[in-house]
FIVEXNU-165289 format. One record per atom (N, C-alpha, C): residue number from 1; residue in one letter; atom name; x, y, z. Coordinates in steps of 0.02 Angstrom, whole numbers. Atoms other than C-alpha are relative to their C-alpha. Example, Ala and Ser with C-alpha at 12.3 -4.5 7.8 and 13.67 -1.06 7.14 Angstrom:
+-----+------+------+--------+--------+--------+
:  nr : rest : atom :   east :  north :     up :
+-----+------+------+--------+--------+--------+
:   1 :    A :    N :     45 :    -59 :      0 :
:   1 :    A :   CA :    615 :   -225 :    390 :
:   1 :    A :    C :     45 :     60 :      0 :
:   2 :    S :    N :    -42 :    -59 :     -3 :
:   2 :    S :   CA :    684 :    -53 :    357 :
:   2 :    S :    C :    -39 :     55 :     37 :
+-----+------+------+--------+--------+--------+
//
This chain:
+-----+------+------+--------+--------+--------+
:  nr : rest : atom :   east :  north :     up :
+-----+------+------+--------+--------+--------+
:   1 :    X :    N :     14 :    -65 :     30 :
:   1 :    X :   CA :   -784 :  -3478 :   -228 :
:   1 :    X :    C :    -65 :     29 :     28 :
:   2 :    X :    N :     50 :    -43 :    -29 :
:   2 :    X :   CA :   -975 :  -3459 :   -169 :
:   2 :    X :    C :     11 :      8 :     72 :
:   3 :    X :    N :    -14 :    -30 :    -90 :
:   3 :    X :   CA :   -896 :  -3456 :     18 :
:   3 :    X :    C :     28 :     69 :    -13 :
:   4 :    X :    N :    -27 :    -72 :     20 :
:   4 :    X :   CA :   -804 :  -3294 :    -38 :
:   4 :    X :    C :    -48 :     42 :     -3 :
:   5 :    X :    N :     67 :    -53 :      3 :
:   5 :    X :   CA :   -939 :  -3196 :   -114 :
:   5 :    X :    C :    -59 :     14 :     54 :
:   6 :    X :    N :     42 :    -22 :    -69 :
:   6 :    X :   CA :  -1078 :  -3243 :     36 :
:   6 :    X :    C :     35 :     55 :     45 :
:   7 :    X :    N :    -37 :    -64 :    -75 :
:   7 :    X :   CA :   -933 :  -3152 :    150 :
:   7 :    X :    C :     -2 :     40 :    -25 :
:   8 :    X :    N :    -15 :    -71 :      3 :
:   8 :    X :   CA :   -900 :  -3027 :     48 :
:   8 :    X :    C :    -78 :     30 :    -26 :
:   9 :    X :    N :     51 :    -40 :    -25 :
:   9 :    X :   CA :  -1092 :  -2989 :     39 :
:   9 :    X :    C :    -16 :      4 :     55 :
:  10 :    X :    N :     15 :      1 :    -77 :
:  10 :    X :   CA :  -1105 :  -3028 :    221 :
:  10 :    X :    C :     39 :     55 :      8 :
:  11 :    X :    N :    -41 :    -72 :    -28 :
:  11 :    X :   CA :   -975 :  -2877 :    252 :
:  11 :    X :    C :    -34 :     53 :    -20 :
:  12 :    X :    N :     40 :    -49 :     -1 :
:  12 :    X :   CA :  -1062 :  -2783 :    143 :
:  12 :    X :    C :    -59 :     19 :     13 :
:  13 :    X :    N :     63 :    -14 :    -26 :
:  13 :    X :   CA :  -1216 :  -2792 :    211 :
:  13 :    X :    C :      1 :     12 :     86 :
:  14 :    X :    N :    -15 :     -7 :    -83 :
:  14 :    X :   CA :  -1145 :  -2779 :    394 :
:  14 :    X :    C :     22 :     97 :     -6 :
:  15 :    X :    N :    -29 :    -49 :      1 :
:  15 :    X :   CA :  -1053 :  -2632 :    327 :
:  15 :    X :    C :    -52 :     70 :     -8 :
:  16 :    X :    N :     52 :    -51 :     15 :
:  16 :    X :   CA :  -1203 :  -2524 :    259 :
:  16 :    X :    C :    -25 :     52 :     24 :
:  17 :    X :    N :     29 :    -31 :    -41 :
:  17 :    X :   CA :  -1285 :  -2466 :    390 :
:  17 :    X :    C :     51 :     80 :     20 :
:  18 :    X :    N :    -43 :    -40 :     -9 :
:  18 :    X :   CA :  -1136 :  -2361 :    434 :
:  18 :    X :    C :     32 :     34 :    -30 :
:  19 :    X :    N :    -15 :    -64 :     47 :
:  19 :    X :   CA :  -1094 :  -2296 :    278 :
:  19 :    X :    C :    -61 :     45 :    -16 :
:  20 :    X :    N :     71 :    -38 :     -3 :
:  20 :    X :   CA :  -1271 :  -2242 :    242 :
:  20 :    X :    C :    -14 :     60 :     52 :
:  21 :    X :    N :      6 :    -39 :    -60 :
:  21 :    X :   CA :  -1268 :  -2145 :    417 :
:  21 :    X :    C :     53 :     70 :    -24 :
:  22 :    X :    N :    -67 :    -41 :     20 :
:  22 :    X :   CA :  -1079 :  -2072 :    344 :
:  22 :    X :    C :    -23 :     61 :    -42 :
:  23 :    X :    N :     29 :    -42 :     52 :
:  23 :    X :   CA :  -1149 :  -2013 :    200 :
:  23 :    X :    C :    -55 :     56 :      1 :
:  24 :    X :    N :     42 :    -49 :     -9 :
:  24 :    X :   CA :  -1292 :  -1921 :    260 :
:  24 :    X :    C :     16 :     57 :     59 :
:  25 :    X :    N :    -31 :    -66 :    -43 :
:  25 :    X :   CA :  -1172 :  -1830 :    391 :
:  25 :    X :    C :     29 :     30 :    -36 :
:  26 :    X :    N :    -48 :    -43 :     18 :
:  26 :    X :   CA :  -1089 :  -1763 :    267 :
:  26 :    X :    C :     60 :    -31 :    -22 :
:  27 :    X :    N :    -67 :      8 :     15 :
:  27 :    X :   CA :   -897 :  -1754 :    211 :
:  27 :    X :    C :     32 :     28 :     68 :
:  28 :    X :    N :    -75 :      6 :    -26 :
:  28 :    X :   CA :   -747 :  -1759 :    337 :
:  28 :    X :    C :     12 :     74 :      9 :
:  29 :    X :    N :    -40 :    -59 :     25 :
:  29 :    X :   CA :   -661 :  -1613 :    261 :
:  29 :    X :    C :    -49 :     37 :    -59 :
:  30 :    X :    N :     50 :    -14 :     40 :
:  30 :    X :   CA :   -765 :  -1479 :    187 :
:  30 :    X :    C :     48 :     63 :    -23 :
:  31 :    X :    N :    -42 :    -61 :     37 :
:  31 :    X :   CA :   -701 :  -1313 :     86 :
:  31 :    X :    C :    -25 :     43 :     75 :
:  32 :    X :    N :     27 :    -31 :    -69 :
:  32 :    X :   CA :   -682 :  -1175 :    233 :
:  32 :    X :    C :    -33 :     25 :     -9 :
:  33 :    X :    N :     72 :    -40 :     23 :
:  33 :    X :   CA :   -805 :  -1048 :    159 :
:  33 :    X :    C :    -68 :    -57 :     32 :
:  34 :    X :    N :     51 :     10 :    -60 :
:  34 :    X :   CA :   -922 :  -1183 :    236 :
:  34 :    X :    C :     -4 :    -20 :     61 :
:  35 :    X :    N :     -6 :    -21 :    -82 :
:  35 :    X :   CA :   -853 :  -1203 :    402 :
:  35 :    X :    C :      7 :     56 :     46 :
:  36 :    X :    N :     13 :    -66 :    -32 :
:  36 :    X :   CA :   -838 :  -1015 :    448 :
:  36 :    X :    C :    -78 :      4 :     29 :
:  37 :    X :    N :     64 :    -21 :    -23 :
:  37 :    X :   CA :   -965 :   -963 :    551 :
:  37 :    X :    C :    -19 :     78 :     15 :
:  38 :    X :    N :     27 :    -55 :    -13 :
:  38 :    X :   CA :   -967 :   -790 :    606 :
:  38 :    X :    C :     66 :     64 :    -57 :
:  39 :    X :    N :    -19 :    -57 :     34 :
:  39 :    X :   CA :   -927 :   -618 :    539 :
:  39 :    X :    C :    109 :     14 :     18 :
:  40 :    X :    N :    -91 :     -6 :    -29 :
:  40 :    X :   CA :   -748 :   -609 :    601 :
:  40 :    X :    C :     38 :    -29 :    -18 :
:  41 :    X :    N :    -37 :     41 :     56 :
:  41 :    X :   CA :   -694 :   -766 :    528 :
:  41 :    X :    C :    -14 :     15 :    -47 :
:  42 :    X :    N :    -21 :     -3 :     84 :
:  42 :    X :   CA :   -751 :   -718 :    348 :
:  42 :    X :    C :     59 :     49 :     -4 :
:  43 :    X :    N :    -18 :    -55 :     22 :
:  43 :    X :   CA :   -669 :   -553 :    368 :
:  43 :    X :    C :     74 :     -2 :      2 :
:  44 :    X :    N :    -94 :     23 :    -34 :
:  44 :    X :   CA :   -504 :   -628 :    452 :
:  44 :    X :    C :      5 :    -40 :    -69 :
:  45 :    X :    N :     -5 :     40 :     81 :
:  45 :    X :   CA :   -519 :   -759 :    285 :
:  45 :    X :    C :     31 :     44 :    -45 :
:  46 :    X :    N :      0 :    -51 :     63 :
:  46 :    X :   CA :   -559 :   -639 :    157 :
:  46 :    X :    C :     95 :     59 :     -2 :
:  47 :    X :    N :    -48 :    -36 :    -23 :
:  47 :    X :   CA :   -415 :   -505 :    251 :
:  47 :    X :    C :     58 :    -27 :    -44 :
:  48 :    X :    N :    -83 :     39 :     12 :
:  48 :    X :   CA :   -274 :   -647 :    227 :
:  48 :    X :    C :    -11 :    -10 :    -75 :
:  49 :    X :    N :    -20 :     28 :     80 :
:  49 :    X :   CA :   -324 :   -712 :     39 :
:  49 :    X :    C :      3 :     83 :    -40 :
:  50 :    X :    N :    -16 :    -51 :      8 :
:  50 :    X :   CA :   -327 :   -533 :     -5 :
:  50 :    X :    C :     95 :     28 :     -8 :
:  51 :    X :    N :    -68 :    -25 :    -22 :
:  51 :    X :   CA :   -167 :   -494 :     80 :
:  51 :    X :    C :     67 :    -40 :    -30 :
:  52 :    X :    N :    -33 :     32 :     44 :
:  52 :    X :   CA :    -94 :   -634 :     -4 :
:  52 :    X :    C :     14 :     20 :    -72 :
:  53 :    X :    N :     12 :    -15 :     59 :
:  53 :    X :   CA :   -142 :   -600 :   -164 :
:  53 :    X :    C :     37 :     67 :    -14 :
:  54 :    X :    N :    -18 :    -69 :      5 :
:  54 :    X :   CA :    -57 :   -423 :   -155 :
:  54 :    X :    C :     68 :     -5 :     20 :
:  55 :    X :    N :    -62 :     47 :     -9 :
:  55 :    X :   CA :     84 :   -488 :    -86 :
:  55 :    X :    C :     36 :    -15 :    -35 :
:  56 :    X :    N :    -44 :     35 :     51 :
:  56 :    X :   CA :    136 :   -588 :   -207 :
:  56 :    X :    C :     -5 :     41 :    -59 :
:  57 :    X :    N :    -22 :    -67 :     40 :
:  57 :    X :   CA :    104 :   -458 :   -344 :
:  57 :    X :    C :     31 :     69 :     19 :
:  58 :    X :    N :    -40 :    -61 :      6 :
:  58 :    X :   CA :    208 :   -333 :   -269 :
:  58 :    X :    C :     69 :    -23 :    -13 :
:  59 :    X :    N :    -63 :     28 :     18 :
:  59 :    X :   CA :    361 :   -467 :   -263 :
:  59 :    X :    C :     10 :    -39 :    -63 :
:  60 :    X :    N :    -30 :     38 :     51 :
:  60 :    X :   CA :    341 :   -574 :   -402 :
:  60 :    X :    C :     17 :     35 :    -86 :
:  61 :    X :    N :    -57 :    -40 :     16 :
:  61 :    X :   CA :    428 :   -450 :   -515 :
:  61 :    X :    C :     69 :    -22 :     -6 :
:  62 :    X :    N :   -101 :    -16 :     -9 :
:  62 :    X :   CA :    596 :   -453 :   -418 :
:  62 :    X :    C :     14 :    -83 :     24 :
:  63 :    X :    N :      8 :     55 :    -20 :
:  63 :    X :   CA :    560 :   -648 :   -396 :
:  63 :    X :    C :    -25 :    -45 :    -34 :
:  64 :    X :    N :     31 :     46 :     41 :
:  64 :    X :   CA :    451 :   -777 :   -464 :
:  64 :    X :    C :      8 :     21 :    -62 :
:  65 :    X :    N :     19 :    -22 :     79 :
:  65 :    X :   CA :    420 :   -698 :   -609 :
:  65 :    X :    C :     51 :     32 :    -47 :
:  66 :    X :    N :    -43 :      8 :     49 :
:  66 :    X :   CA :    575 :   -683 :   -682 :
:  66 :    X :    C :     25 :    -53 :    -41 :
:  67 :    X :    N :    -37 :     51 :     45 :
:  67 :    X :   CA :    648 :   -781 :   -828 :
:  67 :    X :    C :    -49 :    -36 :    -46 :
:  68 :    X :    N :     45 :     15 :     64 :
:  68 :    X :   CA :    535 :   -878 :   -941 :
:  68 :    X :    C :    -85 :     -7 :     35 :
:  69 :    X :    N :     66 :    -40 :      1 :
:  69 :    X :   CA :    368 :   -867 :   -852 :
:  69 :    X :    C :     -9 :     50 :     43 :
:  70 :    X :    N :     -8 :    -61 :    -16 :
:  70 :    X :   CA :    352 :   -682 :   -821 :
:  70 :    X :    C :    -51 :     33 :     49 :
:  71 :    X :    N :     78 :    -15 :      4 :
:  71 :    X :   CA :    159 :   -688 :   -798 :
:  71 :    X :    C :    -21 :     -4 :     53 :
:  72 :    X :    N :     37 :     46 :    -54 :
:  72 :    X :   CA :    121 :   -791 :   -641 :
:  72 :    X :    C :    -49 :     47 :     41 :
:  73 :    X :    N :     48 :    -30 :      2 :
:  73 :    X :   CA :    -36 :   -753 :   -586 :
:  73 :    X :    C :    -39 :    -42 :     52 :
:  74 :    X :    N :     49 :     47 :    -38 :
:  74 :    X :   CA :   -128 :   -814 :   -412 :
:  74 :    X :    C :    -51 :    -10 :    -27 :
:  75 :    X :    N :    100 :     23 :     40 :
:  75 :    X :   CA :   -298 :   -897 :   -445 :
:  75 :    X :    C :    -13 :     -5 :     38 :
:  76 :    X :    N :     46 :    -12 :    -54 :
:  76 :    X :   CA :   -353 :   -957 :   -283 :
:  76 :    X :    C :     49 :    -22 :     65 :
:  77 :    X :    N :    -38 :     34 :    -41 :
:  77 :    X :   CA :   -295 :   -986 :   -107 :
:  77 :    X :    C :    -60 :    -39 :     69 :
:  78 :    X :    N :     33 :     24 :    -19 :
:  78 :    X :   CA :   -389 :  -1120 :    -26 :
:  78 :    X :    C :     24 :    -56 :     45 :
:  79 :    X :    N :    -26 :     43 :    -60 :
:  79 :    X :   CA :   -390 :  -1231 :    138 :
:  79 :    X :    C :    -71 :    -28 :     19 :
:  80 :    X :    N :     42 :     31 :    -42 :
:  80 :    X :   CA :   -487 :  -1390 :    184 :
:  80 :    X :    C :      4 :    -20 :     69 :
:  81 :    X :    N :     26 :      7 :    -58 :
:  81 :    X :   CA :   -556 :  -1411 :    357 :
:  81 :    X :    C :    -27 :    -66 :     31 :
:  82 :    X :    N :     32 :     39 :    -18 :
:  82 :    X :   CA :   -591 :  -1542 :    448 :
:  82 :    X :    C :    -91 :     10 :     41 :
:  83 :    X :    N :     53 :    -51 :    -14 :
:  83 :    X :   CA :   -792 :  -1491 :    487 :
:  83 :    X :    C :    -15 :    -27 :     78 :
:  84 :    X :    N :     16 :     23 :    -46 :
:  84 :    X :   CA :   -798 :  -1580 :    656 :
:  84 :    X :    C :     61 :     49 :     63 :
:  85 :    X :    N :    -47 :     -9 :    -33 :
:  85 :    X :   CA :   -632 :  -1540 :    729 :
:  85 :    X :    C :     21 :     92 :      4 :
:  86 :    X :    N :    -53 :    -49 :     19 :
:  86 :    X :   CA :   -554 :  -1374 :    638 :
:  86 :    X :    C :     28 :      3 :    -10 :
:  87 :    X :    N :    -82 :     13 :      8 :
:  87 :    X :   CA :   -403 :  -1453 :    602 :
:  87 :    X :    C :    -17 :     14 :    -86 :
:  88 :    X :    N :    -34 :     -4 :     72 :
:  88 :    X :   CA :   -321 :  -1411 :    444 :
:  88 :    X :    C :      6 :    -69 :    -30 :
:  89 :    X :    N :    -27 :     81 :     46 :
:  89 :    X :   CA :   -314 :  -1546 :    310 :
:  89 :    X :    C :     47 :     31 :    -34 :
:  90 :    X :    N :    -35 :    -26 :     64 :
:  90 :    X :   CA :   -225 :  -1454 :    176 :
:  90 :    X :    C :    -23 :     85 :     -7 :
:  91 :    X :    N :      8 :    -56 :     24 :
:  91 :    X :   CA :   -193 :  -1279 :    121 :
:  91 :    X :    C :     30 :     20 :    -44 :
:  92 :    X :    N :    -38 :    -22 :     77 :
:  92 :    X :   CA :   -140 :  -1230 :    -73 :
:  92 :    X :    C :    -25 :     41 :    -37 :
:  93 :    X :    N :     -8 :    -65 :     37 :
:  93 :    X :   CA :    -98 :  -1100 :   -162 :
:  93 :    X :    C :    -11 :    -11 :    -55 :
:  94 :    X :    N :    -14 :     23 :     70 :
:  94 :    X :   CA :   -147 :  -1128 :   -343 :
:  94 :    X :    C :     32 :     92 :    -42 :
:  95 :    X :    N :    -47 :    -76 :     33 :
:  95 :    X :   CA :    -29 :  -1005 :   -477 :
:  95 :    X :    C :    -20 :    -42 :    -89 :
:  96 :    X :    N :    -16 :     -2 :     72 :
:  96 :    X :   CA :    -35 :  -1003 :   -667 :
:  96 :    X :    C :     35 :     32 :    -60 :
:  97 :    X :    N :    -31 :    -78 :     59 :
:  97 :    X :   CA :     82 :   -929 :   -815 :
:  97 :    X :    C :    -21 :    -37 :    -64 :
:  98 :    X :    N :    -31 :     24 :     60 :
:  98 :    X :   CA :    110 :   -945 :   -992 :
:  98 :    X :    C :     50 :     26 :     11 :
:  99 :    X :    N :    -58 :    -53 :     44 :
:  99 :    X :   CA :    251 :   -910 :  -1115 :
:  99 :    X :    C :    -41 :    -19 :    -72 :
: 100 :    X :    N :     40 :      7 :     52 :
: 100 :    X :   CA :    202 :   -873 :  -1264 :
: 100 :    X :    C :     51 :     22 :    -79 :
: 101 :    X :    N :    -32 :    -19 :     47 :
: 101 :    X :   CA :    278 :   -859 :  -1428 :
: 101 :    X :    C :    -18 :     21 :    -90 :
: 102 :    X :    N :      1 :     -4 :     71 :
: 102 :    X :   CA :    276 :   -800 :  -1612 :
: 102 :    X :    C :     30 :    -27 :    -53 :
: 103 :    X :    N :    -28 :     22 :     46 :
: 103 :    X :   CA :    304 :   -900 :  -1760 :
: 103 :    X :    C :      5 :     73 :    -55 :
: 104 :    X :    N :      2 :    -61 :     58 :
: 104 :    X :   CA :    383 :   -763 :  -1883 :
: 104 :    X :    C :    -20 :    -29 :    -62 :
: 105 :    X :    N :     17 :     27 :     69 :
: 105 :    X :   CA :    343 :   -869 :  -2035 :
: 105 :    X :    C :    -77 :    -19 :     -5 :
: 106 :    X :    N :     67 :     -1 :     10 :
: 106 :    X :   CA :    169 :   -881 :  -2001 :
: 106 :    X :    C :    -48 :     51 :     37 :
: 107 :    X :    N :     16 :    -37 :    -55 :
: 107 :    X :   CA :    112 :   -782 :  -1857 :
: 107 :    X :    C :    -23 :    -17 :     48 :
: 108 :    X :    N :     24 :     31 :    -47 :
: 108 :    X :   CA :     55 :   -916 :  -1766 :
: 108 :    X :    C :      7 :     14 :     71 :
: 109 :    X :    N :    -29 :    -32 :    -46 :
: 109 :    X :   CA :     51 :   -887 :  -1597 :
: 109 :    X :    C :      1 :    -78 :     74 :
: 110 :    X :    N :      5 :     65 :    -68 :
: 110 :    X :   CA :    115 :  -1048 :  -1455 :
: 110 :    X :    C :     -1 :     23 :     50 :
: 111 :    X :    N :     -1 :    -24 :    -68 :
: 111 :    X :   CA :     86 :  -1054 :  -1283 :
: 111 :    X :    C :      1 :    -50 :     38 :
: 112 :    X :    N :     -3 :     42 :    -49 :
: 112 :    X :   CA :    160 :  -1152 :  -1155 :
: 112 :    X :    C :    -36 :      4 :     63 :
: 113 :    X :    N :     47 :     -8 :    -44 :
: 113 :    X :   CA :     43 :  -1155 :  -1007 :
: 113 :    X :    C :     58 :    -39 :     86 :
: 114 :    X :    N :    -42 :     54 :    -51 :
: 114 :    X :   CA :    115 :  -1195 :   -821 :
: 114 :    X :    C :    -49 :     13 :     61 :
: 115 :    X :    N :     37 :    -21 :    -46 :
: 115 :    X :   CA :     17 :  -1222 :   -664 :
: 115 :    X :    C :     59 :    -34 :     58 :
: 116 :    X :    N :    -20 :      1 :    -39 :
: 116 :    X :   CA :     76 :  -1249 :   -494 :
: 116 :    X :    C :    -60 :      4 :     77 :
: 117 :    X :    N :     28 :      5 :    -52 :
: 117 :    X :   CA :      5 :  -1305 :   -330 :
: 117 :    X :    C :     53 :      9 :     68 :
: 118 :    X :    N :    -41 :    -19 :    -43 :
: 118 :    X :   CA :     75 :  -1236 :   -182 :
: 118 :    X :    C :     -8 :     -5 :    100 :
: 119 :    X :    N :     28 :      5 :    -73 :
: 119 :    X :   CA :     58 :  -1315 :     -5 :
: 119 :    X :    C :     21 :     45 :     56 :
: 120 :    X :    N :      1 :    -39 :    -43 :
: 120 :    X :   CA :     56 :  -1205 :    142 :
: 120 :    X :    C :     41 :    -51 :     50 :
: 121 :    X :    N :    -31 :     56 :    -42 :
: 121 :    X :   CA :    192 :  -1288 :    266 :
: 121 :    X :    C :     -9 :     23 :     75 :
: 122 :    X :    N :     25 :     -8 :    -91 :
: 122 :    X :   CA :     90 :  -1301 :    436 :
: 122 :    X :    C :      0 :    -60 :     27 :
: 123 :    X :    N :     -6 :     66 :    -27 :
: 123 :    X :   CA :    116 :  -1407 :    567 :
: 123 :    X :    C :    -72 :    -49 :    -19 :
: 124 :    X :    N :     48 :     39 :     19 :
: 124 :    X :   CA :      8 :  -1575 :    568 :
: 124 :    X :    C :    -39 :     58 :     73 :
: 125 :    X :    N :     49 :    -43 :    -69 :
: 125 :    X :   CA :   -156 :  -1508 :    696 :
: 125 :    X :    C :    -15 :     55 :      5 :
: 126 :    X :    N :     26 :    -65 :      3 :
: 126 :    X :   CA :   -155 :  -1338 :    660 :
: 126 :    X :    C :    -83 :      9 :    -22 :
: 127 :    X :    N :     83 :    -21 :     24 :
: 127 :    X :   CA :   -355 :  -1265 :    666 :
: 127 :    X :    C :      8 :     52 :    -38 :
: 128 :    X :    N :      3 :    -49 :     48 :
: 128 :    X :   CA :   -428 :  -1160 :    558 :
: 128 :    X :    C :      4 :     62 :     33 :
: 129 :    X :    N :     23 :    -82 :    -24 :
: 129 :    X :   CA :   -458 :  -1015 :    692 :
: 129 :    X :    C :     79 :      8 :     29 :
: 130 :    X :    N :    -64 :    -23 :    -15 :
: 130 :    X :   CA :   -265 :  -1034 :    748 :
: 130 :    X :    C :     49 :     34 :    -73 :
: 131 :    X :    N :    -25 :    -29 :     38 :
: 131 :    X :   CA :   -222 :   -995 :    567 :
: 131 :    X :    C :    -11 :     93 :    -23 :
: 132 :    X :    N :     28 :    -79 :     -4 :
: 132 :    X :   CA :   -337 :   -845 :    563 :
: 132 :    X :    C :     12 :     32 :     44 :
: 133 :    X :    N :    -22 :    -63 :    -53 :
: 133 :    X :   CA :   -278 :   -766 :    713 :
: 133 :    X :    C :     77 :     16 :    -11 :
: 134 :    X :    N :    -87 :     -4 :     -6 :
: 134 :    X :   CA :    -80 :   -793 :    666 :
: 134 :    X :    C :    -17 :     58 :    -62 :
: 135 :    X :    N :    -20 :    -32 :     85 :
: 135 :    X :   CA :   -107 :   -714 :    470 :
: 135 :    X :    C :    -78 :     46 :     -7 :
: 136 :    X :    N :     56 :    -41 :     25 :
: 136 :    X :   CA :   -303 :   -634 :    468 :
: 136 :    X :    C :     24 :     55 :      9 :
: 137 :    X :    N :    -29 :    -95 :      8 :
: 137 :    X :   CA :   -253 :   -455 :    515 :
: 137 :    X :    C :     57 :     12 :      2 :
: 138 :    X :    N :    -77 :     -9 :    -18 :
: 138 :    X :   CA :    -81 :   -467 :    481 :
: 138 :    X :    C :     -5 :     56 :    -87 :
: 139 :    X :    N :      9 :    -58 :     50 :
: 139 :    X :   CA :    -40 :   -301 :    339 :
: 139 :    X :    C :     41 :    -28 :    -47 :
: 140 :    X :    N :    -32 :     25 :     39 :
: 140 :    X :   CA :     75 :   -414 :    265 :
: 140 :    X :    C :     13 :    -90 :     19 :
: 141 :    X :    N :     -3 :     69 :    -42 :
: 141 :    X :   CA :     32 :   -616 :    294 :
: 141 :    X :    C :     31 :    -36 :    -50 :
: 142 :    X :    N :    -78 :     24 :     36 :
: 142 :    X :   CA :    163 :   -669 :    172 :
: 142 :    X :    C :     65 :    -20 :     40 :
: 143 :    X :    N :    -48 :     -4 :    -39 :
: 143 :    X :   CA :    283 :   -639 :    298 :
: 143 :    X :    C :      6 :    -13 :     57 :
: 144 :    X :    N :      3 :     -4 :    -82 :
: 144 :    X :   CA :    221 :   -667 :    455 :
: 144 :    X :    C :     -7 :    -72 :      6 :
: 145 :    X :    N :      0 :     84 :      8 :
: 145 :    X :   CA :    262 :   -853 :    533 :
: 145 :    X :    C :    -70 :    -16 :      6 :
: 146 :    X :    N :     87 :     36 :      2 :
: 146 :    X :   CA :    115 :   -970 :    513 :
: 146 :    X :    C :     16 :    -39 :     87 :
: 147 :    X :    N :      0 :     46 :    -71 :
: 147 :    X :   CA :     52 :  -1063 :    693 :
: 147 :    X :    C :     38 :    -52 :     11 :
: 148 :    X :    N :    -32 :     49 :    -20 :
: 148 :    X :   CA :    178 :  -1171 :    779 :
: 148 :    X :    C :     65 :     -5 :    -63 :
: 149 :    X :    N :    -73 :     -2 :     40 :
: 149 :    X :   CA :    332 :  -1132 :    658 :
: 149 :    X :    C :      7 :     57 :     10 :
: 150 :    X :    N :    -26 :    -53 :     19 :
: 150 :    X :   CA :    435 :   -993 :    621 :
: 150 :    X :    C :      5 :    -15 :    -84 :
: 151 :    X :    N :     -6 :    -10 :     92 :
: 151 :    X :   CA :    414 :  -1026 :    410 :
: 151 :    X :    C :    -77 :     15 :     -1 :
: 152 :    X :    N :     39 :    -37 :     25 :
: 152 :    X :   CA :    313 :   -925 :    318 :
: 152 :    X :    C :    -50 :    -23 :    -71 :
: 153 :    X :    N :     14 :     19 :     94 :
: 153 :    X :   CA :    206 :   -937 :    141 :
: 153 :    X :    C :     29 :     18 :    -27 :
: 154 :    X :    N :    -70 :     -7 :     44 :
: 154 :    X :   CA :    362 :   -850 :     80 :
: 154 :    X :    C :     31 :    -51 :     -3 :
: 155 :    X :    N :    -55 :     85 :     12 :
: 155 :    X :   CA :    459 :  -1005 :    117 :
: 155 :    X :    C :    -39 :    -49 :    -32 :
: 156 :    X :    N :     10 :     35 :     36 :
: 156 :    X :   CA :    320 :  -1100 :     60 :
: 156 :    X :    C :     -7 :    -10 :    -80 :
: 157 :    X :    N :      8 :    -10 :     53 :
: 157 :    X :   CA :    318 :  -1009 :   -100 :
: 157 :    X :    C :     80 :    -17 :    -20 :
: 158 :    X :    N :    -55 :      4 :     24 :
: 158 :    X :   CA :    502 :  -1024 :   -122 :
: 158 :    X :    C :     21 :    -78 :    -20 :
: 159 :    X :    N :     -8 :     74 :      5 :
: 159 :    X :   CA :    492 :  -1213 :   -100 :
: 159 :    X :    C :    -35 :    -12 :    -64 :
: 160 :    X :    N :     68 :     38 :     66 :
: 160 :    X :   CA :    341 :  -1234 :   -242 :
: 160 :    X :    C :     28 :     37 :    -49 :
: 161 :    X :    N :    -12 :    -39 :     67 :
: 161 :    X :   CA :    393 :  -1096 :   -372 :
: 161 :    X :    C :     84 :      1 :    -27 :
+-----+------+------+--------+--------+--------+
//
């Protein structure tokens, strides 16, 4: 048993040095708001979560938002970065509804709550500045294919909702 523990402080003391170094570079994957760098990427950013966001409230009406939750309601649309590379780690759509109801015998009022996370379906490798040039100034980036496919965040919304 004390041969075990020496190794497994001998690893960790071999190991240290190199997490200590890790840690003070930073994280991997950071939120993109802090890997943008210049004026062009916020505006290409900002452009698309915008354009999104408008988007989906002009369709979810004749779409999502029929049948028992009526409400749905983007909240944010966010994509981590790898801060070395540019590669995409992940990109999701978060959505939220209720339903809500009235007890007639009291007036109480329930509410079922629903959230939803909604991944963006991009190839593996896609960067962040190949996403912003396919969808930043696009007048409608709902619709327009994402880098290295022909599917859209419509298809990815149709898959999640």
């Amino acid at each position: 048993m004390r041969c075990i523990q020496v190794l497994t402080l001998s690893a960790l003391i071999t190991l240290l040095p190199a997490t200590v170094a890790r840690a003070q570079q930073g994280p991997d994957y950071i939120d993109i708001t802090g890997y943008l760098q210049t004026d062009a990427q916020y505006e290409a950013w900002f452009n698309l979560t915008r354009g999104l966001r408008r988007g989906f409230d002009e369709i979810c009406g004749d779409t999502f938002c029929e049948g028992e939750y009526s409400n749905i309601q983007s909240l944010r649309y966010l994509c981590s970065v790898h801060r070395a590379s540019g590669r995409i780690g992940m990109c999701s759509w978060t959505f939220a509804a209720s339903h809500e109801e009235i007890a007639p015998t009291n007036g109480r009022i329930g509410v079922e709550r629903a959230f939803w996370q909604c991944r963006t379906p991009l190839p593996a490798g896609t960067t962040i500045e190949q996403l912003l040039a396919a969808l930043g100034d696009q007048e409608e980036p709902l619709y327009a294919p994402l880098p290295g496919t022909q599917r859209t965040m419509m298809d990815g919304l149709i898959d999640c909702l």
